[in-house]
C-alpha positions as CSV (number, residue, x, y, z in Angstrom):
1,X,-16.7,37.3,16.2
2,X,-16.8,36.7,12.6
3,X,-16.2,32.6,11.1
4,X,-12.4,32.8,9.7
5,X,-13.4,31.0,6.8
6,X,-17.2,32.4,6.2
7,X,-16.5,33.1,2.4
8,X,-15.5,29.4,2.3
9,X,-18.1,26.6,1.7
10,X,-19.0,24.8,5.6
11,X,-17.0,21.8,4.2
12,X,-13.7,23.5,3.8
13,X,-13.1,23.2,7.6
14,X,-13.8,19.5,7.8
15,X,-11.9,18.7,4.7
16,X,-8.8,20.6,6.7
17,X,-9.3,17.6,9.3
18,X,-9.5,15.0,6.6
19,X,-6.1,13.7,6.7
20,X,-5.5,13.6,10.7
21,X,-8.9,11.5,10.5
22,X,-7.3,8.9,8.0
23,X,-4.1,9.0,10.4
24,X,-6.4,8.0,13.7
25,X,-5.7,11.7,15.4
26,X,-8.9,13.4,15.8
27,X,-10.6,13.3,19.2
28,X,-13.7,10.6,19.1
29,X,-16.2,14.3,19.4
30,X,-14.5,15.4,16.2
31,X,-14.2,12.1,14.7
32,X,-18.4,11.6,15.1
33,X,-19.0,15.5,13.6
34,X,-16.8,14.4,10.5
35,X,-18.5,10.6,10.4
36,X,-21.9,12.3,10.3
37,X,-21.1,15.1,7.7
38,X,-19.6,12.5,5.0
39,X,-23.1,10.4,5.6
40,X,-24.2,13.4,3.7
41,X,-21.7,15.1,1.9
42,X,-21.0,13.0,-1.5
43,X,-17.9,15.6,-2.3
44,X,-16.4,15.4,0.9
45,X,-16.6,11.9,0.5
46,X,-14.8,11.6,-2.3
47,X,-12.1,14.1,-1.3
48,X,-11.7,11.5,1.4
49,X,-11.6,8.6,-0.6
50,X,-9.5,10.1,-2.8
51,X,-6.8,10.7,-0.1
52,X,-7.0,8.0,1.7
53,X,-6.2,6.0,-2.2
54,X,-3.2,8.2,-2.3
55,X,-2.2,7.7,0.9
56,X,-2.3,3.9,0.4
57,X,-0.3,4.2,-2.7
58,X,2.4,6.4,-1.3
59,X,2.6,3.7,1.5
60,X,3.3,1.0,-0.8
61,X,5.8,2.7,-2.6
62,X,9.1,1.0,-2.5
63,X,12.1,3.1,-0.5
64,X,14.5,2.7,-3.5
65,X,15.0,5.2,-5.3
66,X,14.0,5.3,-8.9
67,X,16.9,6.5,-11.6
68,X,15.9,9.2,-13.7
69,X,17.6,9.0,-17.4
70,X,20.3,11.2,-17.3
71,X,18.4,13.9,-19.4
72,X,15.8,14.1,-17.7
73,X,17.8,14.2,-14.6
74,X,19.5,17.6,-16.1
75,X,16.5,18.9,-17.2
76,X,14.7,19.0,-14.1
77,X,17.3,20.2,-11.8
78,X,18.0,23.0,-14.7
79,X,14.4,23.9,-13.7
80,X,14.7,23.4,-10.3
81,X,17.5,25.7,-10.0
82,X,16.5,28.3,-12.4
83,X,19.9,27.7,-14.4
């Protein structure tokens, strides 16, 4: 049986699990393969690092909401909708 993704680069599979690693949900197997291929793999490295950054920045967002000017307000939900 053929790989699914054998056109893709052997990260691209690991990179999928990326975020469920940063969120503690891969199995300790899975968690050891991924450990031991960013030893070696500078970009996966950084696509982690990267993520993890922008998961740390959405996390310390605040919850209230921001208040666009009103044009700009206009403009985007004249985009949004297509109008």
């Amino acid at each position: 049986m053929p790989k699914l993704h054998a056109n893709l680069p052997p990260c691209y599979d690991l990179a999928r699990q990326l975020s469920a690693y940063l969120d503690g949900e891969l199995p300790a197997d899975l968690c050891h393969d991924l450990e031991a291929h960013l030893g070696g793999c500078p970009d996966c490295r950084v696509v982690l690092d990267t993520l993890g950054r922008t998961v740390q920045i959405v996390h310390a967002l605040s919850d209230t909401p921001v208040s666009l000017p009103a044009d700009v307000e206009a403009r985007l939900l004249s985009r949004l909708t297509g109008a």
